[in-house]
Structures are given as C-alpha cells and as structure tokens.
C-alpha positions as CSV (number, residue, x, y, z in Angstrom):
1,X,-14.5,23.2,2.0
2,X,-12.2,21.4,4.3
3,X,-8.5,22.3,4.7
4,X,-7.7,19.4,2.6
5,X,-10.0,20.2,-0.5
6,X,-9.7,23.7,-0.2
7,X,-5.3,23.0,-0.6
8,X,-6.2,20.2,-3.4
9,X,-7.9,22.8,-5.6
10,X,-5.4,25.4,-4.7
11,X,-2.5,23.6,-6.2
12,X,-4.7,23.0,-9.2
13,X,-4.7,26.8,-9.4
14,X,-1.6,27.8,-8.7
15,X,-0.3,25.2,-11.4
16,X,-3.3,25.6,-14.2
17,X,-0.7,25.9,-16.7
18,X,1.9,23.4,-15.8
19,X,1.7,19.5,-16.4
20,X,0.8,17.6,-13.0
21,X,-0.6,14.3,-14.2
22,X,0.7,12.1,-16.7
23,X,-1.0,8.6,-17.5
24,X,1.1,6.4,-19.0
25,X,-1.9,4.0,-20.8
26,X,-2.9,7.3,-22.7
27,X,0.5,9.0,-23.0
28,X,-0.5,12.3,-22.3
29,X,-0.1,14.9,-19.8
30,X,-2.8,17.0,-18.2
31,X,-2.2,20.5,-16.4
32,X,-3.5,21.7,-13.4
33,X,-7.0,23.5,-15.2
34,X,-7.4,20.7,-17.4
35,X,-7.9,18.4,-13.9
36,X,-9.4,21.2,-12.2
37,X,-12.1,21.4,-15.5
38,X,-12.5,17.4,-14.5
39,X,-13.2,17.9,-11.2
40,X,-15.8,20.6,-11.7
41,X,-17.5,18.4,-14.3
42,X,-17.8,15.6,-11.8
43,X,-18.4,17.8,-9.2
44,X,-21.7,19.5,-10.8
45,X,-22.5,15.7,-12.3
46,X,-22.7,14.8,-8.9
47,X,-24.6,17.1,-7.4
48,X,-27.0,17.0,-10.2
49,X,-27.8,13.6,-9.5
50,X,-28.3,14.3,-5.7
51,X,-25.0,13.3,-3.7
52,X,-24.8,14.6,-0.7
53,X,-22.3,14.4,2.5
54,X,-21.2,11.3,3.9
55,X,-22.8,9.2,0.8
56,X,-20.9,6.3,0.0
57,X,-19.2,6.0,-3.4
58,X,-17.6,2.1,-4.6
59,X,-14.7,2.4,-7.1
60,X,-13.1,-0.2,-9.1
61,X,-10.8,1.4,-11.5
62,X,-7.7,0.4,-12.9
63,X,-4.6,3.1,-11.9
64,X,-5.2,6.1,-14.3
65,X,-5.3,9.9,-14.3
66,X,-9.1,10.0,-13.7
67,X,-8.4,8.7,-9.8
68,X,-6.9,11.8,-8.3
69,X,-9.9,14.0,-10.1
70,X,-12.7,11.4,-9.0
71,X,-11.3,11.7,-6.0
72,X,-11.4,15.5,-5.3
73,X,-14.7,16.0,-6.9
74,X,-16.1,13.3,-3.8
75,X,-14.5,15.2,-1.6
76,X,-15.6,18.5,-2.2
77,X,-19.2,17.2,-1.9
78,X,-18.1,15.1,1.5
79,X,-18.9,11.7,-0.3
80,X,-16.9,9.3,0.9
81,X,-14.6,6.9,-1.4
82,X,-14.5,3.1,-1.2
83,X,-12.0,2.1,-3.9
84,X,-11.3,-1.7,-4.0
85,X,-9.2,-3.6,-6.3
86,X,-9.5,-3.7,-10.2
87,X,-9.0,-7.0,-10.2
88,X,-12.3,-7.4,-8.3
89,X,-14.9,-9.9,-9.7
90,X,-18.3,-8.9,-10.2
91,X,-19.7,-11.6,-8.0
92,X,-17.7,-9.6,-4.7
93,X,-18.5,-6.3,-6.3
94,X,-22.5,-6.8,-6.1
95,X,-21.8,-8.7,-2.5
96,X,-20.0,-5.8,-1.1
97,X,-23.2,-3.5,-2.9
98,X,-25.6,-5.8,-1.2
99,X,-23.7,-5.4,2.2
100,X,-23.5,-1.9,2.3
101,X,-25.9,0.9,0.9
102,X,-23.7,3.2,-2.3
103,X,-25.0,5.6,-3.4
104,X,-23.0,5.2,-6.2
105,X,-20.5,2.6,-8.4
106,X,-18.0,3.8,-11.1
107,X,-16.2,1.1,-12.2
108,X,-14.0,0.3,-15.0
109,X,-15.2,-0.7,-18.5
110,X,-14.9,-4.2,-18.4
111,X,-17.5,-4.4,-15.5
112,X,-19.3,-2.1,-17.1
113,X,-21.4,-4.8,-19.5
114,X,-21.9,-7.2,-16.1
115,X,-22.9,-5.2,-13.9
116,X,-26.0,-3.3,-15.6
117,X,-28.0,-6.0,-15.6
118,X,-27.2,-7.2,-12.2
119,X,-27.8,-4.4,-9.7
120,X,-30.9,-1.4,-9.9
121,X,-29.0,1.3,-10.9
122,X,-28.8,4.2,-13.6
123,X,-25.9,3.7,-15.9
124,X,-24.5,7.3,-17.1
125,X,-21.1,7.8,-18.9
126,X,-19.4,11.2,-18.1
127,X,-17.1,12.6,-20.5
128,X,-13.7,14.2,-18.7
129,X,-10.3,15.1,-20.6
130,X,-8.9,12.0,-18.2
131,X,-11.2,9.5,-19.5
132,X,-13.6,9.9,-22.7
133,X,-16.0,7.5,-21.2
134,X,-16.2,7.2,-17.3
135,X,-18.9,4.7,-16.4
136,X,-20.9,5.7,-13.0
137,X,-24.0,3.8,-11.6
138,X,-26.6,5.7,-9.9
139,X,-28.5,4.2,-7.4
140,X,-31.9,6.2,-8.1
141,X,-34.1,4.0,-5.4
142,X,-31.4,5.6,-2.7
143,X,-31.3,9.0,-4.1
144,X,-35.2,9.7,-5.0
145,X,-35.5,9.0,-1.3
146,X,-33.8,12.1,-0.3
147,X,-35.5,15.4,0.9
148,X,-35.4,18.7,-1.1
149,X,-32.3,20.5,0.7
150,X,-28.4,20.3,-0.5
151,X,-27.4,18.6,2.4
152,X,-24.5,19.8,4.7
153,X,-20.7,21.1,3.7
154,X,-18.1,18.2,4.5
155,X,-16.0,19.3,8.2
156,X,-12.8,18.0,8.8
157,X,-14.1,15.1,11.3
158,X,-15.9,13.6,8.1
159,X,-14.9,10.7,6.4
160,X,-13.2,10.7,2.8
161,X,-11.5,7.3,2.4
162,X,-12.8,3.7,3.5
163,X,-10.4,1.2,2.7
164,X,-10.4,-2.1,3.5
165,X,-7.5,-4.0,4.8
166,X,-5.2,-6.1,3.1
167,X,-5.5,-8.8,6.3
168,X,-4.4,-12.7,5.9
169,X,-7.6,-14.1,7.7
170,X,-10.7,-13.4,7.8
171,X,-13.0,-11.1,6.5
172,X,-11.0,-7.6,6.0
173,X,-11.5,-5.0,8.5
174,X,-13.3,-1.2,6.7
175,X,-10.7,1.5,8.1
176,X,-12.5,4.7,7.8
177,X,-10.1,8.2,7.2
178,X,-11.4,11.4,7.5
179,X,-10.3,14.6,6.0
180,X,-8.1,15.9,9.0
181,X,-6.7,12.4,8.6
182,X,-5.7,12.6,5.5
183,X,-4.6,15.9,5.5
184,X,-2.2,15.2,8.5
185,X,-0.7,12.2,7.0
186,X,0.1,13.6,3.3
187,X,1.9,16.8,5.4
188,X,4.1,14.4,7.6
189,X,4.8,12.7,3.8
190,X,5.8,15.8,2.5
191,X,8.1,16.9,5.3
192,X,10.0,13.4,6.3
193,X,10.7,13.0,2.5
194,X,11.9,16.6,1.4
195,X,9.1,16.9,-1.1
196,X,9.1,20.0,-3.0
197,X,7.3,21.2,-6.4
198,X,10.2,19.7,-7.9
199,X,9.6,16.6,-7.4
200,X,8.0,14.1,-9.8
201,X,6.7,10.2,-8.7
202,X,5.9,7.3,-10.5
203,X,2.9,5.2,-9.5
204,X,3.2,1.4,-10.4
205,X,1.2,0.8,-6.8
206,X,-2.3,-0.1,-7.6
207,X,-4.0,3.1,-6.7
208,X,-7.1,1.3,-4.4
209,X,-4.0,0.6,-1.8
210,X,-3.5,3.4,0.9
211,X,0.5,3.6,-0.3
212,X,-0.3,5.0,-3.8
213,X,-3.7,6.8,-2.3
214,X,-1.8,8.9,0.4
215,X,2.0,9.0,-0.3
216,X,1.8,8.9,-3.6
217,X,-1.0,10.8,-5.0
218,X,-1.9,13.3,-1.9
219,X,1.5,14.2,-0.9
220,X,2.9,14.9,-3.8
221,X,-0.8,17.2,-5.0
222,X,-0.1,18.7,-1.9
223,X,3.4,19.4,-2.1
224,X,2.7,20.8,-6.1
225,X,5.2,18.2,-7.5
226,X,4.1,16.0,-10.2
227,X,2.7,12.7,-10.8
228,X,3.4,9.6,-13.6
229,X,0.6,6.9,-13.9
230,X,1.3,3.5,-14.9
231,X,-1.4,1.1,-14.7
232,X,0.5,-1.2,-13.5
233,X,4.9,-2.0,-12.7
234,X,6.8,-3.4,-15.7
235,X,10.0,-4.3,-15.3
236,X,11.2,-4.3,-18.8
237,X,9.3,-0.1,-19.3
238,X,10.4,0.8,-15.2
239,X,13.5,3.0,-16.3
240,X,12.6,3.9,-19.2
241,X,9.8,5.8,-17.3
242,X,11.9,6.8,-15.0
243,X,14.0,8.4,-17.3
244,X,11.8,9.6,-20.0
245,X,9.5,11.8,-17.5
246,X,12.3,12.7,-15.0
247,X,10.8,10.8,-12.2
248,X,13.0,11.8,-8.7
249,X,11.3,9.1,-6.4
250,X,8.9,6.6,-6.2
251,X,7.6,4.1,-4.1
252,X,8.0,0.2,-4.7
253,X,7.4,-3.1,-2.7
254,X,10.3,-5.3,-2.1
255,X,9.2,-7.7,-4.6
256,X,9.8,-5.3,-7.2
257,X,13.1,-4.5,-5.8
258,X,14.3,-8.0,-6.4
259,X,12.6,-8.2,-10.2
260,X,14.6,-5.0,-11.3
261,X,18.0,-6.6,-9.6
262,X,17.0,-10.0,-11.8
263,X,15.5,-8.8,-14.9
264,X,18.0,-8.9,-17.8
265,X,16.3,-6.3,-20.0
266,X,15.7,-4.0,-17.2
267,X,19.1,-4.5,-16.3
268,X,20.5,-3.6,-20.0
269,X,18.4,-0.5,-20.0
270,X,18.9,0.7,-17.1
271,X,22.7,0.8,-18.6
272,X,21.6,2.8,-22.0
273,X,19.7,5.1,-20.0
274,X,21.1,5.5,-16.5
275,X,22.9,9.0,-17.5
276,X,19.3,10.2,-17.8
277,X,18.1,8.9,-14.4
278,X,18.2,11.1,-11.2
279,X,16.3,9.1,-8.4
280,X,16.5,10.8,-4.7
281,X,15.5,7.5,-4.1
282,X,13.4,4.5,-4.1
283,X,10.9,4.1,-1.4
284,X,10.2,0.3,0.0
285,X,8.0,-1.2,2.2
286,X,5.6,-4.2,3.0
287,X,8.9,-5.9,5.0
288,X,12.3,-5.8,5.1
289,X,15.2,-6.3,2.0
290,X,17.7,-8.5,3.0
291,X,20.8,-6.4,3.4
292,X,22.1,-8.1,0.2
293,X,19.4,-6.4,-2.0
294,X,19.2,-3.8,-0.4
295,X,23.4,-3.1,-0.7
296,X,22.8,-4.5,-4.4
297,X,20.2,-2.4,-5.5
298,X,22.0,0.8,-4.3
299,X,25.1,-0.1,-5.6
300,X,24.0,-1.2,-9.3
301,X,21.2,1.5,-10.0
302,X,23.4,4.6,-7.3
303,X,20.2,5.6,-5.5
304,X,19.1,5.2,-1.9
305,X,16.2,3.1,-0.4
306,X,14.2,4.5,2.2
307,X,12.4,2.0,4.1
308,X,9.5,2.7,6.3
309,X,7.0,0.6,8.1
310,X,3.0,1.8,8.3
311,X,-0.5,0.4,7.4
312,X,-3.7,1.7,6.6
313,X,-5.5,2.4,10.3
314,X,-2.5,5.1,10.4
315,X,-2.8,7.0,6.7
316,X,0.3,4.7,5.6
317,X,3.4,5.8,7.0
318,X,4.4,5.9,11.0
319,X,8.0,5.6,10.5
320,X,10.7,6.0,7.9
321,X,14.7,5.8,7.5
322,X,16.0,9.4,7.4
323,X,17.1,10.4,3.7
324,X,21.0,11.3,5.2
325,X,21.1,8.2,8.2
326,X,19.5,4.8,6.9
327,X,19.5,1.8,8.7
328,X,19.6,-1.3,7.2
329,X,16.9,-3.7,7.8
330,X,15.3,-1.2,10.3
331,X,11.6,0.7,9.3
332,X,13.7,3.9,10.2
333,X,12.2,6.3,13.2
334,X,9.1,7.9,13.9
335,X,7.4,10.1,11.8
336,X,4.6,12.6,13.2
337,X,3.7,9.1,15.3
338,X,4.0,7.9,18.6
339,X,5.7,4.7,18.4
340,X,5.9,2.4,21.1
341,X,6.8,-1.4,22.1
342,X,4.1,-2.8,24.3
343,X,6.0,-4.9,26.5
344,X,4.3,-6.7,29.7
345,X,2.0,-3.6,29.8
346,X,4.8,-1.0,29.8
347,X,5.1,1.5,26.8
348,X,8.9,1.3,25.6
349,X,10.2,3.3,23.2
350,X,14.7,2.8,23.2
351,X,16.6,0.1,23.4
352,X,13.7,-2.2,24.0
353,X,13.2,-6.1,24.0
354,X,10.6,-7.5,21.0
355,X,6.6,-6.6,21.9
356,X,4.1,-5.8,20.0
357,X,4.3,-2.4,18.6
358,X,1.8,0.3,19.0
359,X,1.2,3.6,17.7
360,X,-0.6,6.9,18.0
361,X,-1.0,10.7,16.2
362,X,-2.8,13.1,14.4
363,X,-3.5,10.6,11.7
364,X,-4.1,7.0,13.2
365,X,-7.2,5.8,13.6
366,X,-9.3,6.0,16.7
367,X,-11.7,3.2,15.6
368,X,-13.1,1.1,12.8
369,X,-15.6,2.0,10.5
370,X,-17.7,-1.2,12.2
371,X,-16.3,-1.0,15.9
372,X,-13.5,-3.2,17.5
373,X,-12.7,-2.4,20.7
374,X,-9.8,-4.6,21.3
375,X,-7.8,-3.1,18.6
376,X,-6.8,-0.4,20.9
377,X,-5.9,0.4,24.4
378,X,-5.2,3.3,26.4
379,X,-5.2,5.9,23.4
380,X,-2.8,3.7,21.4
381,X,-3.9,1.6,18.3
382,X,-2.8,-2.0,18.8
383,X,-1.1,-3.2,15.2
384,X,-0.5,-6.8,15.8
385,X,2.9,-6.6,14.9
386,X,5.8,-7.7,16.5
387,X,8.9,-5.4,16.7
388,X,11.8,-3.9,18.7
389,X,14.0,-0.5,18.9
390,X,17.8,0.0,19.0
391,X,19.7,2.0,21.1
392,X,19.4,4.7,18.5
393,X,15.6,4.7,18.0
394,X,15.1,2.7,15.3
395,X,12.3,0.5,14.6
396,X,12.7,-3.1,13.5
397,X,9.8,-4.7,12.8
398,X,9.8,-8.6,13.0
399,X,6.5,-9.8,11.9
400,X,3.1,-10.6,13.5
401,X,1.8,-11.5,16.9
402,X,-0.2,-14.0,15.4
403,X,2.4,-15.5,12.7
404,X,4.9,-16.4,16.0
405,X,6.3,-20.1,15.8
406,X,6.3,-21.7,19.2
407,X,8.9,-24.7,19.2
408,X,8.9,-26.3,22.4
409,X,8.3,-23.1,24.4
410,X,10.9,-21.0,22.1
411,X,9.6,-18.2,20.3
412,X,10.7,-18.1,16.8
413,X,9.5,-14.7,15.2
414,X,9.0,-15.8,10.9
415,X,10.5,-12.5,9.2
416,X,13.9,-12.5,11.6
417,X,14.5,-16.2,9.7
418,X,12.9,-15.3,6.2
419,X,15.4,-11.9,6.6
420,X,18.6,-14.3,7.3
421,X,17.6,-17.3,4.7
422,X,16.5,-14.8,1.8
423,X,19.8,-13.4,1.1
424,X,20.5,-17.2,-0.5
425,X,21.3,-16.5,-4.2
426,X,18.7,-19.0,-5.2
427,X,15.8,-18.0,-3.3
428,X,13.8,-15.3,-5.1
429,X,11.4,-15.5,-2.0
430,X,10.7,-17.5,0.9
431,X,8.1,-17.7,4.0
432,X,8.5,-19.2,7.5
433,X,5.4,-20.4,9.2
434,X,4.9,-23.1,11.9
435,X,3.6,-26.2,11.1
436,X,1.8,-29.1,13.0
437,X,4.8,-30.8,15.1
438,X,3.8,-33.9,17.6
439,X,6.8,-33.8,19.5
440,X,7.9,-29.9,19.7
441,X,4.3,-28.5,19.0
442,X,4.9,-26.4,15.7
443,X,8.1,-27.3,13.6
444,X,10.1,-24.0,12.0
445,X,9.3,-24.6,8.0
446,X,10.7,-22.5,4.8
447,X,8.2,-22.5,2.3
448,X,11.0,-21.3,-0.8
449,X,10.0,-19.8,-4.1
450,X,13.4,-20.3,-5.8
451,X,15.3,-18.2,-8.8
452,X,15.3,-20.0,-12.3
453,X,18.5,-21.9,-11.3
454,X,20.1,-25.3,-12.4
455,X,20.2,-27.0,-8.9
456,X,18.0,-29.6,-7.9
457,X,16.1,-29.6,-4.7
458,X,18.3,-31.6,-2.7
459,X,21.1,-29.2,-3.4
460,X,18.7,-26.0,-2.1
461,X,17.9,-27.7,0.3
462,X,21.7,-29.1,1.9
463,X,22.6,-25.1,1.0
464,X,19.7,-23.9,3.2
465,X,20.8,-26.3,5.8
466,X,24.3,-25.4,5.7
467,X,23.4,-21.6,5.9
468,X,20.9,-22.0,8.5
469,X,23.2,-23.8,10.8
470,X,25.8,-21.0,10.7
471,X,23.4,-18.1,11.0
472,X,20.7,-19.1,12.8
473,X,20.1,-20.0,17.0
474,X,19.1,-24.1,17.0
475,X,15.6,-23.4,17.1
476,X,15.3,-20.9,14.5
477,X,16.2,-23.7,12.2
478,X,13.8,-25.1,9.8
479,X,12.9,-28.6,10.1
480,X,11.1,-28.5,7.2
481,X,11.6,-27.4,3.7
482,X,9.0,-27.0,0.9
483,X,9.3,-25.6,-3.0
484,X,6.4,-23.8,-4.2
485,X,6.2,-21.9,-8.0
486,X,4.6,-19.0,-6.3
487,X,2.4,-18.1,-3.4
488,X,-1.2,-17.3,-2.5
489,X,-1.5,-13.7,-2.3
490,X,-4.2,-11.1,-1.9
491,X,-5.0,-8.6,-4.5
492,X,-2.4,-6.2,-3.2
493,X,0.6,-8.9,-3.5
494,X,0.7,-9.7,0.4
495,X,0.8,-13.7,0.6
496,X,-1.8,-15.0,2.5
497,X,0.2,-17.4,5.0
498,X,-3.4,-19.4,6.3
499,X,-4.5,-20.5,2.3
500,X,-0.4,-21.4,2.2
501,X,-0.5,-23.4,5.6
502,X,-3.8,-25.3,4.1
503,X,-1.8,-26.0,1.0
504,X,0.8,-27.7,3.0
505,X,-1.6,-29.6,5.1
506,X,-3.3,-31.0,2.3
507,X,0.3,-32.8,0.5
C-alpha cells in the first residue's frame, strides 16, 4: 500500500462505526465499515477480473457516495482513475476509449444501454451498499492478454488520477497525479484550512473536477471529518443542507455565490433556518468576487469566504486567504507552493509588477501525461496566468497570458475590468475580450449577462459607460458592448472565451 491508501483505509477503520458519507440523491448515510465493505467488494471484483497496476480505468458518474469507494478500491490495486464529466455524450466517451487503451469503463446508468452495443466489452453490474447496481465494462480482449502473475503493488511515484483540463482552446491537456501527489496536496488542505474530524463538507462540485476530487473528498477522508453528497448545487435545497447535516464548510464557485445573494427562496430560507447554520466558511474560487459580493455575502449569510487560486497540474490549491487575515480580491498566500511572478526572466515573489505566475512543490506537476516541454522552465511549472503580489505577499491573479487585450500598444488585462464593471447591480456576469479593431488593433468589449431587471439596453449600457469612465484608465474602457442570455461554457462551468469571440464575429 501506498501512504495514501494505507491512511484512506485507516480512517475507514478508525471510524467503522460513525457516519462519514452521506448522499443526498439516496438520503442515507454510510459509516466508515459500510464504505470499507464497498471497497473490499470492488477491490476483490477487480482483481478477479485481472486489473493490475497502472491499468487505466474511465469513469462517468454523476456525484454520489459510490465515488470516494470506487476510488480507493483503484487505488489499492494501482489502477489509475480517469473520471470525466457526467454530462459526457456517448459519442466522446467511445472517442476517448478509441484514443486510449481502458481497461475498464463504469459509467452511470443512462449510458449504460448505449454503450453495450457500441464498444467490445463485458458488461457486469456489482452490487455495493452505495449503489445497488454499479455498471462496469470489462475490456476482456485487453485483459485475456495478460500473463499469469498479480502484477506489481502500486509505489508512491505511480499514477492515481488523470484528469483532463478544463482549457478554453484546443484539445484539453491529460494531467497525470500520482499517489505522493495527491497525498501532499490533501495534507497542505487539511492544515491551511484547520480541518479536523469535526468537520463536515458539502459537495455540490461535480466530483470529475480536481476541486471536489482533492479538497473536497481526500482532505476531508484524510482529516476523518465527514462528507455530504449532492449531485448537483440547488439553490432553493443549499441551506437547508447546510443546516440539516450540520455542514461547517464547503467549497463553491463564484457563480454560485451570486445565485445564493439573488435567489429569493434561498434567501427566505436561509432566514427560517440560519439559527441552525454554523459555516467556518465558504470556500471560492475559479476568479475573483467583486468586493460587493464578496462584502454582501458575508454580511447577509455571517460567514467568511476564503478565496484561493490553484488548477489541476498542481492537485488544486497553491494559495489561499488565511482564515483570520483575508484579503479582498487577492487568491490569499502561498500554501505548501512556491509562488512566483515571472517577470523579464526574474523570479519575484513581493511587491512585484504583473507577470506571469509560476509555481512549484511537493504536489505540482513535473510533466504531462503526453509531454509538453514548454509548460515548464527551470523547475517551475508555467500556468499561463497573469498575476501580481502586494507588499504583504498576497497573490492577485489577473487573468491569462493569452486572454491580454492589446489597444494600441496598452495592455489591458480582461479580469482587472470584469472585477471593476461586475459590481454594477444589473450585471449578473460579464466577460472582457478583445475584439478585431482596424484602427487600435483589438477594441476593449464587455460581453454582459444582465440580472432580470426593467432597464433597457441603452440604459445598461449609458450606466456602464458612466461607471467605466470613473473607475477605469482610458484604455481599460470598453468600446464595445454586447448582451448575451448566457455564455458558452465547458462542462465544469468555465466560459469558453474563443466559441464567445466566434459568436461575436459572426453578428
């Protein structure tokens, strides 16, 4: 066993007789040797069928209580995890089978009917006490191939995870994290946010995405503190969850930050219920809140927001606001990482001009599951994104390399503007890209998703104006102004600025 399977089955152990998991669709708890029976089962099911180490596994599940468990039992056999979206279609399920060799598929029920006659694999249902019918595809021709031995024990170097990335172009990039990885990233979870046994976290996250995989899930096994499952965020259920199953933290986008401050029925029962809620507090990231949501949100539902910046090549998390000393509309300080601004070739890391941030630590990434060598450079892991620190040491990150707006030779960095112009009362979200320009190059243009409000465009549009020309530099200001009902996103939420750029292009 590896470090981090031998302290997942531990915990299981230690807390047989207490409730850990609770999924929300079925409404039931589980304890710790309820799981731990689930993980044996899958664990001698597996090796039944001949899995061995570093066998691939593809899983498209919708978030439940039979994650975590599948998710162990891989591990303890050294098979190696490739969850993707539920929301998959089968058509990019059998392309990604087709692309790479699984030796195995579990997938949710739905997909269950299209996919058996598509692909040459064994269908086999295993029974667990997390799900009475958990549908796994064998790929036989792979595994009658192998020779008669058990294959090696999993070591700490090995992979568990592949994820892919949630990019905006291109095809996504397959991020491979090993077990010491993983390991290393759930303990710097556990120690920047004080998690103890006590604690108990709601998932609403999809559970594919490396935020509910790692600080979610694995922290809080690790730290012996329990977990809620929802399948997926509901504004008009979110405190009654909270309050019902004593939930002390959890960790949101800042979308769902601005539907809680909106919705009038979470709103009202938030009211009935909030002497029953006892958040720490609510952890955000993706991008900045506005300070006005952020001040809001504290304010109306009297918890913190702890915002933190990461990604997937580093496990998640790389920085965070301290519980006791937030900043707002920083991604707080460095957490177990090496953080540094990458500025004409120099590695600054206080009171720094905007460069592109880069990292390092016991859980980034040294490489790509399929190699690219520019994506790192002398030890550090380049991220692409743009960013500065304070005086005080505190990262503010301000969007990508790539997403930069160049007016007429001034650099115009998107998320500093969307920050500013979001904080309008009727913009519920908004997106600054640069578009064609034949006189300054690429014109500054807010792409607004507005509130359900009673003014008309013109009047957004003279109020954006207005507030732009007292909070913004001349060349920060958008030229251009366009109203969408929502945006093109990928299936974790992020909005995929090329497909909106095309849209444009194409009125």
């Amino acid at each position: 066993m590896t470090t981090l399977t031998k302290q997942l089955a531990e915990q299981l152990q230690i807390h047989k007789e207490d409730d850990l998991i609770k999924d929300l669709q079925l409404d039931q708890w589980f304890t710790g040797q309820q799981l731990a029976d689930d993980v044996a089962t899958l664990h001698d099911f597996f090796q039944e069928i001949g899995l061995m180490n570093q066998d691939l596994a593809l899983v498209c599940l919708d978030n439940s209580a039979v994650y975590p468990v599948l998710t162990q039992a891989f591990w303890q056999l050294g098979v190696v995890e490739h969850p993707v979206a539920a929301t998959t279609p089968i058509a990019q399920l059998l392309t990604e089978f087709n692309e790479h060799t699984y030796a195995v598929i579990v997938v949710k029920q739905e997909l269950a009917d299209q996919l058996t006659d598509q692909v040459p694999l064994q269908k086999q249902i295993v029974k667990l006490n997390t799900s009475q019918k958990l549908t796994i595809f064998i790929n036989t021709e792979l595994l009658s191939k192998r020779p008669n031995d058990t294959g090696t024990s999993p070591n700490e170097e090995d992979l568990g995870l592949i994820l892919n990335t949630s990019g905006t172009t291109g095809k996504p990039k397959r991020v491979g994290l090993t077990h010491r990885i993983l390991n290393n990233a759930a303990h710097h979870n556990i120690d920047s946010h004080k998690m103890t046994s006590a604690d108990t976290t709601l998932i609403t996250m999809p559970m594919f995405h490396i935020n509910a995989q790692v600080i979610s899930t694995l922290s809080t096994r690790l730290s012996g503190g329990k977990i809620v499952i929802a399948t997926k965020f509901s504004a008009s259920h979110f405190w009654q969850q909270i309050s019902e199953n004593h939930v002390t933290w959890t960790s949101v986008v800042p979308t769902i930050i601005s539907i809680l401050l909106i919705n009038d029925q979470a709103n009202h029962i938030y009211s009935e219920l909030k002497a029953h809620i006892h958040l720490r507090f609510v952890r955000s990231s993706s991008f900045a809140l506005p300070e006005s949501k952020f001040i809001a949100f504290q304010d109306r539902f009297h918890t913190k927001i702890l915002e933190g910046y990461g990604m997937t090549e580093t496990s998640s998390q790389s920085t965070l606001n301290p519980i006791n000393a937030q900043k707002i509309g920083s991604a707080g300080k460095p957490v177990g990482t090496d953080v540094a601004i990458l500025i004409d070739g120099k590695y600054e890391t206080r009171g720094t001009a905007i460069g592109e941030i880069v990292v390092r630590g016991d859980h980034v990434i040294s490489d790509y599951v399929d190699p690219q060598p520019n994506a790192f450079h002398d030890d550090w892991f380049l991220t692409g994104d743009l960013g500065y620190f304070d005086e005080d040491g505190y990262l503010f990150v301000k969007g990508r390399s790539k997403d930069m707006i160049n007016r007429g030779g001034e650099k115009v960095a998107p998320a500093g503007v969307q920050s500013i112009l979001s904080q309008l009362d009727f913009i519920e979200e908004i997106v600054i890209l640069g578009m064609p320009d034949d006189l300054y190059g690429e014109a500054v243009t807010a792409v607004v998703k507005p509130k359900n409000s009673l003014l008309d465009e013109a009047t957004m549009i003279a109020q954006l104006q207005d507030y732009a020309n007292e909070n913004l530099a001349k060349f920060e200001r958008p030229t251009q102004i366009y109203f969408v009902q929502d945006f093109p996103r990928n299936p974790t939420g992020k909005i995929l600025r090329p497909q909106l750029k095309k849209q444009l292009l194409s009125i």
